[in-house]
C-alpha atoms as one frame of an Amber mdcrd trajectory, in Angstrom:
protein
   0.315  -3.772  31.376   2.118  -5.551  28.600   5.231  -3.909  26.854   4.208
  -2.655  23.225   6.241  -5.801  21.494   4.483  -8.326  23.060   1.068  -7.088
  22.614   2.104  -6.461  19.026   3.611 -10.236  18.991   0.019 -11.471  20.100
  -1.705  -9.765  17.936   0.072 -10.769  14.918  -0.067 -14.538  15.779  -3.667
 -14.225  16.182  -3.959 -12.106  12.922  -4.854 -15.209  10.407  -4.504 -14.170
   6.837  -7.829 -14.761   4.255  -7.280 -18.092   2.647  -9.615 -20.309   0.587
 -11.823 -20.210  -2.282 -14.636 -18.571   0.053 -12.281 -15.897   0.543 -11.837
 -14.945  -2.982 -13.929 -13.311  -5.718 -12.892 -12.698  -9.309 -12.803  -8.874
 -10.610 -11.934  -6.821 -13.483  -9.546  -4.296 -14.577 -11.019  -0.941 -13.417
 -12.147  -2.642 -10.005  -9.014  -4.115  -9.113  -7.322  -1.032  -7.441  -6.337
  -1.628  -4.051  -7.248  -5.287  -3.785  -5.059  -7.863  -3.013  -4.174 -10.509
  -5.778  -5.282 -14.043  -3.814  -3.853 -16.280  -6.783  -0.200 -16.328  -8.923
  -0.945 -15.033 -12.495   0.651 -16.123 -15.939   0.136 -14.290 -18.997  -0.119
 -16.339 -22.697   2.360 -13.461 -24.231   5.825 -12.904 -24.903   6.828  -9.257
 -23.305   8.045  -7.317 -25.792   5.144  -9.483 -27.834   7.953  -9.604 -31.064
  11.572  -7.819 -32.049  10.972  -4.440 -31.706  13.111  -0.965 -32.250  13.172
   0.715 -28.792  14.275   4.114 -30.942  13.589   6.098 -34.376  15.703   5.118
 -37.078  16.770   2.976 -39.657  16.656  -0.662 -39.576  19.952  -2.423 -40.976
  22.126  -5.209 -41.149  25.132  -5.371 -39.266  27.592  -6.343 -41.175  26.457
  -3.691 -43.981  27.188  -0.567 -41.616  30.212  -1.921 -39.712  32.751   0.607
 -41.229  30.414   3.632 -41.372  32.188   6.359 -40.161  30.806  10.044 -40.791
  34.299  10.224 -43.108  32.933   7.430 -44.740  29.458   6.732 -44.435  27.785
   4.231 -45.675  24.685   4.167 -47.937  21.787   2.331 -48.110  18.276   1.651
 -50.370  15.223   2.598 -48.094  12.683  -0.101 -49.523   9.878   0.255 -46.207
   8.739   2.430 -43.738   7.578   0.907 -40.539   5.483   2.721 -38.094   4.186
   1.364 -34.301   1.734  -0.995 -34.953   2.499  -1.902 -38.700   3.196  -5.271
 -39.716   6.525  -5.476 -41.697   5.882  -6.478 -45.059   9.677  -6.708 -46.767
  12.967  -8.616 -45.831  16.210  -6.520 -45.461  18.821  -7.044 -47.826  22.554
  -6.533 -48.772  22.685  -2.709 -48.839  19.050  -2.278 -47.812  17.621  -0.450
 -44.529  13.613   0.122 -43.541  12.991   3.636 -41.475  11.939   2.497 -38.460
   9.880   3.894 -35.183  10.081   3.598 -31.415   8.049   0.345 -30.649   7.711
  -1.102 -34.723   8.230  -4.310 -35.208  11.900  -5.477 -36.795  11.664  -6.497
 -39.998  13.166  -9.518 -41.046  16.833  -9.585 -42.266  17.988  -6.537 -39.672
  19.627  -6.709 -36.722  20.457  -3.586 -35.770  18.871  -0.119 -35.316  21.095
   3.480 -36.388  19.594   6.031 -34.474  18.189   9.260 -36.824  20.760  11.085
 -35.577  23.698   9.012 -36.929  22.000   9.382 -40.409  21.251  11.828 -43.182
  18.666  10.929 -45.537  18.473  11.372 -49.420  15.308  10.510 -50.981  15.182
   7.242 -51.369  18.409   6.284 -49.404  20.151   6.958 -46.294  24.122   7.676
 -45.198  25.255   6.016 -41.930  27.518   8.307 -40.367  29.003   6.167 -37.512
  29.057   2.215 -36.746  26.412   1.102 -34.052  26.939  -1.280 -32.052  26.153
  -4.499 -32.615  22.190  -5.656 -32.107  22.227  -1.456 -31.039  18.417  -0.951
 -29.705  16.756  -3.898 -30.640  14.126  -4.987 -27.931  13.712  -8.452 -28.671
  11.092 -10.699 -28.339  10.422 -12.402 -24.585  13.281 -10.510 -23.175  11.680
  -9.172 -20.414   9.146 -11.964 -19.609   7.826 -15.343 -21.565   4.711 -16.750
 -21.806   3.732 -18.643 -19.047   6.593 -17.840 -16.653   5.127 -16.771 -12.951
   3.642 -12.866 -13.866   2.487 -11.629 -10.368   2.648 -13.573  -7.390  -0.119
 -13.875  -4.778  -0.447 -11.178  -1.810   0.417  -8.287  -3.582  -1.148  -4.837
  -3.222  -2.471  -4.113  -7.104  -1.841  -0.465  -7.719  -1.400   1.185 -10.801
   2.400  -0.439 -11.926   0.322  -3.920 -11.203  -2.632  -3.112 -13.133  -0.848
  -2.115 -15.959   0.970  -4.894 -16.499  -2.391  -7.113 -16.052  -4.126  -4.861
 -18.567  -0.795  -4.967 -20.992  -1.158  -9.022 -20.205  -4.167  -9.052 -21.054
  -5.662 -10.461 -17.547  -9.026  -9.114 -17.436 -10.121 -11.684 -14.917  -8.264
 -11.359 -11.737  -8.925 -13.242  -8.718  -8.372 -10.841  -5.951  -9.115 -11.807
  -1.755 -12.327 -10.025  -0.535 -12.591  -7.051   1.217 -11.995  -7.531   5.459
 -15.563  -6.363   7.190 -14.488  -4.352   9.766 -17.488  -3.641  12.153 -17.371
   0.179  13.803 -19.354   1.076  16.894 -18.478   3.765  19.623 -20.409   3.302
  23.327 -21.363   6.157  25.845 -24.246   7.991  26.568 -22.413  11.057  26.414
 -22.097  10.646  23.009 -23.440  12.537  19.780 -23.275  12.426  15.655 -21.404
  15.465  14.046 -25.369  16.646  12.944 -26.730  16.693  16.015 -27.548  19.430
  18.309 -24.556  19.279  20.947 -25.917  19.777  24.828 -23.591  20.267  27.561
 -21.573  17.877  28.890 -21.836  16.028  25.622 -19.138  14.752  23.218 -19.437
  14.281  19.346 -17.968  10.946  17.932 -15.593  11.912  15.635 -14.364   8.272
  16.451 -16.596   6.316  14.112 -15.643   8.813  11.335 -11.995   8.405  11.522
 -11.757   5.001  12.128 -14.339   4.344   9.125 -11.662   6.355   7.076  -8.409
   4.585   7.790 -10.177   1.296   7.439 -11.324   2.308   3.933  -7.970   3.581
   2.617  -6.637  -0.086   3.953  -8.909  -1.460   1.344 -11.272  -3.236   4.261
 -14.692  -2.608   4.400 -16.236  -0.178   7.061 -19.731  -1.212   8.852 -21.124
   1.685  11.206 -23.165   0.356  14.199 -23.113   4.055  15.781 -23.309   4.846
  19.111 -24.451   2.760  21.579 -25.552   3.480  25.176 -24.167   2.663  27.851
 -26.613   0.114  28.645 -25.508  -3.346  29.237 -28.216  -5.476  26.820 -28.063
  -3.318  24.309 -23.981  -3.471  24.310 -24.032  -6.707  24.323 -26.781  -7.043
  21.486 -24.828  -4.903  19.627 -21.238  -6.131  19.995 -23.025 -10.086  19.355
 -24.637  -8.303  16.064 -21.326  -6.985  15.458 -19.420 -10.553  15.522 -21.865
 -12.573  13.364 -21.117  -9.658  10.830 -17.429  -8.792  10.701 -14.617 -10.125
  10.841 -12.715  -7.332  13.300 -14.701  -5.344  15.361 -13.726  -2.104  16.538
 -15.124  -0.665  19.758 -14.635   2.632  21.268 -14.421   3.152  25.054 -16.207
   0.973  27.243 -12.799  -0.354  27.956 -11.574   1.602  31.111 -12.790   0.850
  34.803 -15.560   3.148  35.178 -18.920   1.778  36.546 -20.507   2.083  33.223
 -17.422  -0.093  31.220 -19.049  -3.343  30.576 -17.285  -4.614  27.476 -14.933
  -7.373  28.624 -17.374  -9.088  30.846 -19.758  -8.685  28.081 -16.553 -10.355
  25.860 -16.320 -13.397  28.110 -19.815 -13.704  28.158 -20.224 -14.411  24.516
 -17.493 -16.746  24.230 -14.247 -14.568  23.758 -10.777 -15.206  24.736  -9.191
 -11.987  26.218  -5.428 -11.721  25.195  -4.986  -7.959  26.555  -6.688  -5.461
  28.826  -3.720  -2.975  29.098  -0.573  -1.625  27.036   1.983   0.186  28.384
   1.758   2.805  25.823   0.897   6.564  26.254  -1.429   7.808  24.713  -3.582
   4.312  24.254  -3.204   2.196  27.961  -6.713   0.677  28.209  -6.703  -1.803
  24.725  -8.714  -4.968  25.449  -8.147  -7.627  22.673 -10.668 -10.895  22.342
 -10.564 -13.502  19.832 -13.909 -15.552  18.754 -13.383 -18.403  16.253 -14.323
 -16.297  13.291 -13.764 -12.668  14.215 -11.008 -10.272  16.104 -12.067  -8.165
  18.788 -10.177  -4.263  19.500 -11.512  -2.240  22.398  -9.778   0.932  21.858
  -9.508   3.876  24.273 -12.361   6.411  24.112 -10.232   9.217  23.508  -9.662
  10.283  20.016  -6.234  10.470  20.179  -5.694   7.380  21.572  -7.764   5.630
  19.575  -6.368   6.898  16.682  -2.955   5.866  17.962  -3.729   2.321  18.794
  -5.366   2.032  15.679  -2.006   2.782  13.791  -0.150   0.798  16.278  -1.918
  -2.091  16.540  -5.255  -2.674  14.052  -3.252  -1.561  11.117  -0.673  -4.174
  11.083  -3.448  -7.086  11.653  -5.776  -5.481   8.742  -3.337  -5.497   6.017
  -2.248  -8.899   7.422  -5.529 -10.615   7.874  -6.658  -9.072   4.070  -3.884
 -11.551   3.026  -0.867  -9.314   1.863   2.996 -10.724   2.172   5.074  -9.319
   5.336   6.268  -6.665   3.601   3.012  -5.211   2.917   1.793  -5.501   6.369
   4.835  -5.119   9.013   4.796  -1.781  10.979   7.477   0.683   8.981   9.572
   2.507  11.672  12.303   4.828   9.643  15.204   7.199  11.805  14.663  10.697
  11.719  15.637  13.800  12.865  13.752  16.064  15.352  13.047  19.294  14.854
  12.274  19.724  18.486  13.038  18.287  21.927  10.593  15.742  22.453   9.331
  15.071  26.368   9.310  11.098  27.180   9.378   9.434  30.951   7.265   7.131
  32.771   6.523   3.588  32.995   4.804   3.433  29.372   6.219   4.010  25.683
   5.483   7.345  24.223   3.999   7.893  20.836   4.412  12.113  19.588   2.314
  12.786  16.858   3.613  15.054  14.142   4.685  15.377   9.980   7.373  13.050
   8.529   9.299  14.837   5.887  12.100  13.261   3.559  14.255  16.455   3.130
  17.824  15.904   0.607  17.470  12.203   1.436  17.091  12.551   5.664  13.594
  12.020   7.232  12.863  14.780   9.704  10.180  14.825  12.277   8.257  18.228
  12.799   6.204  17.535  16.204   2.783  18.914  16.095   2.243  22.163  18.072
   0.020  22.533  21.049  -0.360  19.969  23.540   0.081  16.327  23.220  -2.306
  14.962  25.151  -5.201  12.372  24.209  -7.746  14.446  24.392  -6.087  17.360
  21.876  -7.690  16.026  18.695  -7.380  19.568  16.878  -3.421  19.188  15.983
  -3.767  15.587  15.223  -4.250  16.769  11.652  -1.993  15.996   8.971  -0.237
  13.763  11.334   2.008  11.866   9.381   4.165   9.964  12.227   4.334   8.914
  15.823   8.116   9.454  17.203   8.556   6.861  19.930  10.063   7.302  22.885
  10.843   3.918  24.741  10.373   3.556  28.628  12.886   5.029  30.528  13.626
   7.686  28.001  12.961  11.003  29.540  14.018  13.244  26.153  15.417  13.400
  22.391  17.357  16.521  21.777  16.345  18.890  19.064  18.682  18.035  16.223
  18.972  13.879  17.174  17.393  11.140  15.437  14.380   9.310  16.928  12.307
   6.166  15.609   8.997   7.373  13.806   6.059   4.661  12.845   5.126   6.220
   9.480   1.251   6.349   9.543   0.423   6.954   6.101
């Protein structure tokens, strides 16, 4: 069995990140969400576009309010009125000031906004009650990024902070990497879909389902091959289908050392170069990993927990890696919390606890999930938010110390 860092290490190094022009495609604004920006961007605009008020009030010059005091206030001729959006049409004077609006343009001749509040206005004219400071909220023109300066740089996630600013940049045409194919397909004959009648001594595969849902919310693409007997063409047929179309493929069971486990022969046999056949990780031992030249292999455990958990562990890292994103977009994220309960380790293998991560007055705490943790207990794998980890040779974590928790989404 190989310790959990150095299957993760080998993993990684075989995780190859999308590169090239094959691996991009240009999209637009409202498709954009959740891709992964494959080239730098530049925007032709000044941010803020021109000299802008960042508050309601009064534009003025400087040197014409620097005595106002609300003892002595100073008045000026209101000659324009500049809303958001309006193009200034006048130049401020001696002894002139233009009302002004959060986001307006500055008009020329001002340099400074008063704020409404340090005013009272009379008609036509307006007292200055206090002196401003100097240049007081002006947002001026290019301050917070020029034209042409590096915008957003390649590898990023693009969320809604990202496409804003494209949309404010106006980049409507953003080259983004594809989406991963990640090839699904769970083996047994004792297998069943969720709308099938369920005999005894059969199992539903609630695999497939969860697996095609965590590799959709990592922005990939899911492709369901279903179940497949345990019949050794037809695996093989299948897993060969599977590698001329993805580029992971995700197996479930098949990987133990019953008589009816075929995969890694079947592996070898179509080319494959097996990096692991074991973990020492509980739940999740029996994780075969192949390479081909164009597509990464995962035999996961059969189990549902332990597929899950290997998933998270291990798949998720090389996903987010392989769809191109910077290291700190893909890197496992282990935070210290505290436990709620006294969590059970031992053995020869790591142990991963399922439960809910909660960030309570600035402290993570880990709640473990009740009921038994075992790999085949998929019922109080809900709302799992974390796996507290427990490294070999550590039998137990007090209730009220901190343990290391993978956060899982």
């Amino acid at each position: 069995m190989l310790p959990v860092d150095q299957a993760e290490s080998i993993l990684l190094n075989l995780a190859q990140p999308l590169d090239g022009e094959s691996d991009q495609e240009v999209v637009g604004l409202l498709t954009a969400s959740g891709r992964v920006l494959a080239q730098p961007l530049v925007s032709q605009l000044d941010f803020p576009h021109w000299d802008n008020s960042a508050m309601d009030g009064y534009a003025v010059r400087y040197e014409d309010v620097v005595n106002a005091s609300i003892d002595h206030p100073q008045e000026l001729e209101i000659i324009e009125e500049i809303p958001a959006g309006y193009a200034p049409q006048c130049t401020i004077q001696t002894g002139q000031a233009a009302r002004i609006f959060t986001g307006a343009c500055l008009p020329k001749g001002a340099d400074t906004i008063v704020i409404q509040e340090e005013t009272e206005r009379l008609g036509n004219r307006v007292k200055i009650l206090s002196t401003p400071e100097p240049h007081a909220f002006i947002r001026y023109q290019g301050s917070y990024y020029k034209a042409g300066e590096p915008l957003l740089i390649p590898g990023i996630p693009l969320e809604a902070p990202e496409i804003a600013v494209l949309a404010a940049a106006q980049c409507t045409h953003i080259p983004v990497y594809r989406r991963l194919r990640v090839a699904l397909l769970s083996t047994g004959d004792e297998l069943v879909t969720p709308d099938e009648p369920l005999k005894r001594g059969q199992l539903v595969d609630s695999n497939q389902y969860a697996l095609a849902t965590v590799v959709a919310n990592l922005g990939a693409e899911p492709i369901s091959f279903g179940i497949i007997p345990d019949q050794r063409e037809v695996l093989k047929n299948a897993i060969a289908h599977a590698l001329e179309k993805a580029d992971i493929v995700l197996s479930t069971g098949g990987v133990s050392v019953g008589d009816y486990d075929y995969v890694e022969e079947i592996l070898t046999e179509l080319g494959g170069t097996i990096h692991i056949q074991a973990v020492a990780i509980k739940p999740g031992k029996p994780l075969t990993v192949a390479s081909f030249p164009h597509c990464l292999y995962f035999g996961l455990p059969g189990n549902p927990v332990s597929a899950l958990v290997t998933f998270w562990r291990f798949v998720q890292p090389v996903i987010k890696k392989k769809s191109g994103l910077l290291p700190q977009f893909w890197q496992p994220e282990f935070v210290k919390a505290r436990s709620l309960q006294e969590l059970k380790g031992g053995g020869k293998r790591e142990i991963y606890l399922w439960g809910q991560l909660q960030l309570v007055k600035g402290e993570y705490e880990f709640q473990l999930a009740p009921g038994s943790q075992i790999s085949g207990n998929l019922i109080n794998l809900a709302q799992t938010t974390g796996l507290a980890v427990l490294p070999i040779g550590q039998s137990e974590v007090k209730a009220g110390d901190f343990v290391q928790v993978l956060k899982v989404r």
